[in-house]
Residue, then its C-alpha position, 0 to 999 in steps of 0.5 A: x938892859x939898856x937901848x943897845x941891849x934891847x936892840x940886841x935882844x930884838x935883833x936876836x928874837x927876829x934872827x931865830x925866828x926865820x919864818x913868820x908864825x902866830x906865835x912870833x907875834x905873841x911872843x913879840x906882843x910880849x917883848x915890846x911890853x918889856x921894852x915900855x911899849x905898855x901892853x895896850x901899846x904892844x898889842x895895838x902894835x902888834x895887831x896892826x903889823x900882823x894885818x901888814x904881813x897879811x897884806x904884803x904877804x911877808x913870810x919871814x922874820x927879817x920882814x917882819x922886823x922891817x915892817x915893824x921898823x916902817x910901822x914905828x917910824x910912821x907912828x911918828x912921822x907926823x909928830x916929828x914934822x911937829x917936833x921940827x916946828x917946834x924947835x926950828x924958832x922964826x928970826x926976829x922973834x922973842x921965844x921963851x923955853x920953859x923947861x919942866x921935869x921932875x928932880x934928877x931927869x937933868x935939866x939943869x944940863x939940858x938948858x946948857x945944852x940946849x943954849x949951846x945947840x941954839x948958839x950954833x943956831x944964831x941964837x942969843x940965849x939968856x939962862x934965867x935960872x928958875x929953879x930957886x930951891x934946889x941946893x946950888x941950883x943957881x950956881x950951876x946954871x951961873x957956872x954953865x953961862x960963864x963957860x958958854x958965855x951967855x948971860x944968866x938971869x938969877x936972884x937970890x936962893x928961895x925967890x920967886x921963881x916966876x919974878x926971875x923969868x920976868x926980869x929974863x924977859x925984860x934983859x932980852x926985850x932990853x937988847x940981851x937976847x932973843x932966846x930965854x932958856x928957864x930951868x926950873x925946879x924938880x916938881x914931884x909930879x905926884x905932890x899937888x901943891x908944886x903942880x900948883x905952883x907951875x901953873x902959877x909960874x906958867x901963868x905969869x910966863x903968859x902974861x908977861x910973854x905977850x907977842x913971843x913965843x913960849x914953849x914948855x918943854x918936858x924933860x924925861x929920863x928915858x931910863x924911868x921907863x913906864x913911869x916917864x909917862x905917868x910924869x908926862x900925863x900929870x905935867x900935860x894935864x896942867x900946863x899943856x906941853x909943847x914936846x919933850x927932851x929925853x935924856x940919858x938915851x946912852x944908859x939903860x933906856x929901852x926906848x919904847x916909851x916914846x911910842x907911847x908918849x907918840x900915841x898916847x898923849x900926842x907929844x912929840x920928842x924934840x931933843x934927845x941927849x947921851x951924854x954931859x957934854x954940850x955937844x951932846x943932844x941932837x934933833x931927835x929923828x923918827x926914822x933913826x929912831x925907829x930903825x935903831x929900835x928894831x936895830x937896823x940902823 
């Protein structure tokens, strides 16, 4: 059941519901676990709304879907005015994106991406292809610097992956760029020597990066469900996140998960993307995230 169907799904709940009864709420506690809202998350949620419908004394079902859609967006109104900070950078200043994530989430994809959305920006990205381990990892980011036209910073397979942001720095500083886009390895985020090593990496980011802005992007597959979170907690924990790019919000992504990265860690989706083509990855929006969630968009 992808985004478009849970939609659907909730669409139709609300549809053969036509008034508002206690058991409307515990059925809808129920599907907002099924849809990665988590069952703390769900009934915080769901608790919440029921004391809205009481206060504004709405009596059906469409109200209550409406209401639930004001009561997510609200969830992250704030967080999103953080996310467009984040993602709109300062002209005249040197900014690092360092790109995080576990194997197979896309970010080999999403730092062209990102580099293409930026160029449109008036940026001058640099791709420094940190990911120095996986198979081929260099020569995609190669292929995709050649197609955008921007410069790729690589060394050889195996290499120290924080030496290759290191050089990326000094090609920008030397007049290449303004903006240094860094993929990295899929770190499993559950092997405490490779959460080592990003720390080790992340430190030497920040010692070289002195005087620009550095920015640590997580990168999710939103169809992992439940489990984008638990990745989210263990690379905030040690490296202190900025926000997050979703990917693959076009398959069988649920969606809820993004309240609960919102409500439980503070972070805010900066990007989302649906799809392999450059173009695909905007700004993510909370109200029309919000409002497609609960299908009225």
């Amino acid at each position: 059941m992808g985004l478009h169907a849970f939609t659907e799904r909730l669409k139709n709940f609300f549809g053969i519901r036509p008034a508002v009864s206690e058991a409307l709420f515990e059925d809808l506690t129920d599907l907002l676990v099924e849809g990665d809202f988590g069952a703390a998350g769900a009934y915080k949620t769901v608790d919440t709304l029921r004391n809205i419908c009481k206060k504004e004394k709405i009596t059906t079902g469409e109200g209550v879907r409406r209401a639930l859609a004001d009561l997510l967006e609200g969830t992250l109104r704030e967080l999103g005015r953080t996310g467009a900070a984040t993602r709109e950078l300062p002209a005249g200043t040197l900014t690092v994106i360092l790109l995080l994530g576990v194997n197979g989430v896309g970010k080999t994809t999403t730092a062209a991406k990102l580099t293409a959305w930026y160029r449109s920006q008036n940026r001058k990205p640099i791709l420094a292809a940190a990911d120095t381990f996986r198979a081929a990892a260099i020569e995609q980011l190669v292929i995709h610097g050649e197609r955008l036209g921007v410069r790729v910073v690589a060394h050889k397979h195996g290499g120290d992956p924080a030496a290759v942001v290191y050089d990326a720095l000094d090609a920008a500083r030397s007049g290449g760029g303004d903006l240094i886009i860094a993929d990295t390895a899929g770190r499993m985020h559950t092997k405490s020597a490779l959460v080592e090593e990003l720390k080790k990496i992340d430190r030497v980011v920040m010692s070289k990066a002195a005087g620009t802005r550095y920015i640590k992007l997580l990168v999710l597959d939103a169809t992992t469900g439940r489990n984008a979170l638990a990745q989210a907690t263990i690379f905030h924990e040690a490296v202190a996140l900025e926000g997050i790019v979703l990917t693959k919000c076009d398959s069988s992504a649920r969606g809820g998960v993004v309240f609960s990265l919102s409500e439980d860690l503070g972070l805010p989706v900066i990007f989302t993307c649906d799809g392999e083509q450059y173009q695909n990855i905007a700004p993510f929006d909370p109200h029309a995230y919000a409002y497609g969630f609960a299908g009225l968009a």
